[in-house]
C-alpha positions, 0 to 999 in steps of 0.5 A, spaced: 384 860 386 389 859 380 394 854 381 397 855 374 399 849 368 401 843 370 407 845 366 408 851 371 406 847 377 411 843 376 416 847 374 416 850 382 419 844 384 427 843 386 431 838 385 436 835 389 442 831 385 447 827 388 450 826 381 449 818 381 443 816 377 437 812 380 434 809 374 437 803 370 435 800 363 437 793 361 437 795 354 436 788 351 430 786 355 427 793 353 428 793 346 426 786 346 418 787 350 418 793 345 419 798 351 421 804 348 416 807 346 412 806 353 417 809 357 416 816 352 409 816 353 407 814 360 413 818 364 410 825 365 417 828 365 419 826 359 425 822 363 425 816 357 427 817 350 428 813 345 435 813 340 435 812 332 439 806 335 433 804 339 436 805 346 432 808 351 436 814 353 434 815 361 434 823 364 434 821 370 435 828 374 428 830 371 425 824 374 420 826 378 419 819 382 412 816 381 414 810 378 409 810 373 415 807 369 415 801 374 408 799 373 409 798 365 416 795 366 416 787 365 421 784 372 428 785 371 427 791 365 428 796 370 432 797 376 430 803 380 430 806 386 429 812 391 436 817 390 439 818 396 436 821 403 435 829 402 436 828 394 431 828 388 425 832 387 422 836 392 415 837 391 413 845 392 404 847 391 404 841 389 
């Protein structure tokens, strides 16, 4: 059974937005721990992304909820939560 690329098998989900983003960064701490460039690498949907200003721009309407980010950010550097009931990714073949 061939279940496609990651990129294909991702690309079957839905997402469900509530217009209100589920992901803060406290940019000073971040820029401080040197957090950039981890968030870039670690989040497999590419949600976190570093300026030429060094702050992380969040797109956290791709964010596909794993906490991966949460597990490699000190305390206090990022808020996140879980969007609203019935938002956010809905995993399809997954």
């Amino acid at each position: 059974m061939n279940l496609g690329t990651i990129t294909e098998r991702l690309a079957r989900n839905r997402y469900e937005l509530d217009g209100v983003s589920h992901i803060e960064v406290d940019q000073e701490a971040a820029r401080a721990a040197g957090l950039g460039p981890v968030l870039e690498r670690i989040c497999p949907a590419h949600v976190y992304s570093v300026g030429p200003d060094g702050l992380i721009g969040v797109l956290w309407a791709a964010c596909l909820e794993c906490g991966a980010c949460l597990a490699v950010a000190p305390p206090g550097v990022l808020t996140w939560h879980y969007p609203a009931g019935g938002t956010g990714v809905l995993y399809r073949l997954g």
